[in-house]
Phi, psi and omega in degrees: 000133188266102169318125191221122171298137160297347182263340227252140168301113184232137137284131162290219212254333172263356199120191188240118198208152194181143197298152181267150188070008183227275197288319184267119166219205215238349153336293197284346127337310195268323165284325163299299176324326190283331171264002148255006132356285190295307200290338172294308189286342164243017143275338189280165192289199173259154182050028143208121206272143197280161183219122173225205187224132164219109174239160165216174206242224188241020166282139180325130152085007213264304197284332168263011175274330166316292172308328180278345183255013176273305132031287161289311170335305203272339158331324218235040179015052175242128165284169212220124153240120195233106198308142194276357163222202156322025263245160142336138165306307182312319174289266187346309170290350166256341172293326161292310145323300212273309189244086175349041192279150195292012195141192124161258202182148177231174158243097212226184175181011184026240191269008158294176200309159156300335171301285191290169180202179191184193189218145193230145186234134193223126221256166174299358152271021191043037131301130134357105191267167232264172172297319161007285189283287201321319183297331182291316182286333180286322214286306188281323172334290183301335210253015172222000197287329196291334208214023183270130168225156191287094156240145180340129168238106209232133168324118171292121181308144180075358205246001162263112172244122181250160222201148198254102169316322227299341197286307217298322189309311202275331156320307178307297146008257164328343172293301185271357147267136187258107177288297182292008158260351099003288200267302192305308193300352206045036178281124192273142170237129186241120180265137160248137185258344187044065162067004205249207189261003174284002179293159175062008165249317185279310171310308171288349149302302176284317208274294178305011173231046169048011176291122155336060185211140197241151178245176177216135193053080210219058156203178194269162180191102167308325201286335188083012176086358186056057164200175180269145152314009207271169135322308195332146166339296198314319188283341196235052182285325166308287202308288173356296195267005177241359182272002197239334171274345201254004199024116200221124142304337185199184201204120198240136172238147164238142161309200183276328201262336190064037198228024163219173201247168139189140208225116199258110171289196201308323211265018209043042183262144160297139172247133167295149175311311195287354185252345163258358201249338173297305167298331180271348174274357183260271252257345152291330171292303181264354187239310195273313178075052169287134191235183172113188195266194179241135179241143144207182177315176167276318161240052143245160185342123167302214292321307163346263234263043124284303203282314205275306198292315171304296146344311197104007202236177185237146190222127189239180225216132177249145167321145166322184180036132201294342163316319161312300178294332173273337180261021167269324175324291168299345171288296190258188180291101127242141197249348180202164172220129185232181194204171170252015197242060187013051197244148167181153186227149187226115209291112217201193142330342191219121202247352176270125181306154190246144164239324209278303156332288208300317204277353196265318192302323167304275204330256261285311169305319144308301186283349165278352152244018188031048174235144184268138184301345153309327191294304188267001176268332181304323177259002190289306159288353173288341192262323202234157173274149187272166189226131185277145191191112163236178183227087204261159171242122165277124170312132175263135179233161171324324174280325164306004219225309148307318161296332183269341166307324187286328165336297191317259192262032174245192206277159160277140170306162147255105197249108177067008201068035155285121146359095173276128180252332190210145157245162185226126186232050180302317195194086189099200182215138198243109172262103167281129153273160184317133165048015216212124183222132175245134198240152165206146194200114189315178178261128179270001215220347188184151172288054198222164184264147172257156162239114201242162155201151175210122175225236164243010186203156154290314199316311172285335164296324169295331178302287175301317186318316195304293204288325186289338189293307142359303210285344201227339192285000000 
């Protein structure tokens, strides 16, 4: 377990996050810039000045921690494109791909409090950069902090370009989504953008492909609306009740960053990432003749590795957080990579989950079978078994902290007296059972241990939630 200063700049498992004015300011800002300044300028060839993207999302202060920190950059004679508003993760990953920039970096803090704010570092696939990259930045971090000081910093002219993602995303877009099958089907879409940067993208896709679709809260809002910025059920309770006054077929969601889903069917049920992302990787398959493997997560749904096992495909499984999963992705003959924290990607130019993609491509699937997505999940579990999956979090403390190190390099617990048939330690200690799973694991992101279980019952998944909380607690 990696000790971590509190003051100190880390990356998780998510980036980098830290309360604004205390933990986050704009020193520290200036200092993070200056060392990835350095980190960039000692990877470039000779005679070629680095290029990055400095994007931010729709939190108080995110467009001016950008600017300042673009500001530096270019003192340190790196050019800087810098989006003329907010943009999506997804746009900001083809734009970096696409015009061959070495990377960069937003200012985000995705669904923590409004009070925070944080930094996400993105590699030349416009991916997540791997702990690889991060330890190093962190590394120059420490090695500038004692003697660094903060003062006006003004840009060097001409070396800041600010720039629009939305036409080329959208162009992209169209490639991969069949928009007249959508439209033909008459399927009404109703979107929540929730205050974030999928506004005018995800709504402005379907409207330009002549689709039936009203968006709700498709405006910057630091506050959110007095909500998280998240997917959740809790959060999209509004959208929920309005796919349902409004006979809306389907209900579409984006986070702040526009790079997770959230998805309301017909009847205004929430649906989980693990129980639609099983059915949309089977109609990518059979419907879309999508070929390569399946990449996911360490705790998403065995459904996955059903559909793929059915199929003919092979799934191979990366550590939490999607930074894993996206840079296997680009390694291997793989067509799509998911995670269960409503993240998924489809392997294309953009190796990073996309939510504004995953959610449109639910639409399409819908309307290719002219069925309501109650419907088609509905018969989707009648072929394959369902799988119940929950998740609880525990606070960390020393003794939890002991107990899961012994987890770790001890003998296996006994939990309930199930047959354990394999452990697994890709992240955390993962115990599989007949049908059956318990994963328990720090958090790369917050201080708490997670708990995962998945079975063939709630009952019995609740049942393990009970015993992983019990091992540790």
């Amino acid at each position: 377990m990696r000790k971590v200063n509190q003051s100190a700049i880390v990356f998780g498992t998510d980036g980098w996050r830290a309360r604004m004015g205390s933990g986050f300011t704009f020193r520290k800002v200036r200092l993070f810039a200056q060392a990835y300044a350095h980190f960039l300028q000692q990877r470039q060839s000779r005679g070629h000045e680095p290029a990055v993207v400095v994007n931010y999302d729709t939190r108080f202060l995110s467009r001016e921690f950008a600017r300042a920190a673009a500001n530096i950059l270019s003192r340190n004679r790196i050019r800087v494109w810098l989006p003329e508003r907010d943009a999506p993760y997804p746009a900001i990953a083809l734009a970096i791909v696409r015009n061959e920039l070495q990377g960069g970096f937003s200012f985000t803090a995705s669904f923590n409090p409004l009070v925070d704010n944080g930094i996400k570092v993105f590699n030349a696939r416009g991916a997540p950069a791997l702990p690889s990259q991060t330890l190093l930045l962190e590394r120059e971090i420490a090695r500038l902090e004692a003697e660094f000081v903060c003062k006006p910093q003004y840009g060097r002219p001409g070396w800041v370009t600010t720039f629009d993602p939305r036409p080329a995303y959208l162009k992209y877009l169209s490639a991969q989504v069949r928009g007249e099958c959508i439209r033909s089907a008459g399927v009404k879409v109703l979107v929540d953008n929730l205050y974030g940067t999928a506004r005018d993208y995800l709504d402005r896709f379907l409207n330009d492909q002549g689709i039936d679709a009203q968006a709700i809260h498709n405006f910057a809002d630091a506050n959110f609306g007095n909500i998280l910025p998240s997917c959740s059920g809790l959060n999209l309770e509004e959208l929920s009740r309005l796919v349902v006054e409004r006979k809306a077929a389907v209900g579409l969601a984006c986070d702040i960053d526009g790079d997770r889903f959230g998805i309301i069917d017909e009847r205004g049920r929430y649906v989980a990432a693990d129980q639609v992302l099983p059915a949309l990787i089977e109609y990518l398959i059979t419907v879309r003749l999508r070929s390569g493997d399946v990449i996911k997560s360490l705790a998403t749904t065995d459904a996955v590795d059903a559909v793929a096992a059915r199929h003919s495909r092979r799934v191979l499984t990366t550590p939490v957080g999607f930074k894993y999963v996206a840079d296997l992705l680009a390694q291997k003959r793989a067509f799509i990579g998911v995670e269960s924290t409503n993240g998924a990607a489809v392997n294309g130019e953009i190796v990073g989950k996309d939510g504004i993609l995953s959610s449109l491509l639910i639409a399409e699937m819908v309307a290719h079978h002219r069925t309501p997505l109650g419907d088609i999940l509905d018969h989707f579990w009648h072929r394959f078994n369902r799988r119940y999956k929950r998740e609880i979090q525990l606070a960390k403390t020393i003794a939890r902290k002991k107990r899961f190190a012994g987890l770790l390099h001890g003998a296996p617990p006994d939990v309930g007296g199930r047959r354990i048939l394999h452990v697994q330690l890709l992240d955390g200690i993962k115990f599989i059972f007949e049908n059956a799973w318990l994963l328990l694991r720090e958090s790369g992101t917050r201080s708490v241990f997670r708990i995962y279980a998945e079975s063939g019952s709630a009952a019995e998944t609740g049942e393990l939630i009970r015993w992983g909380r019990d091992i540790i607690a």
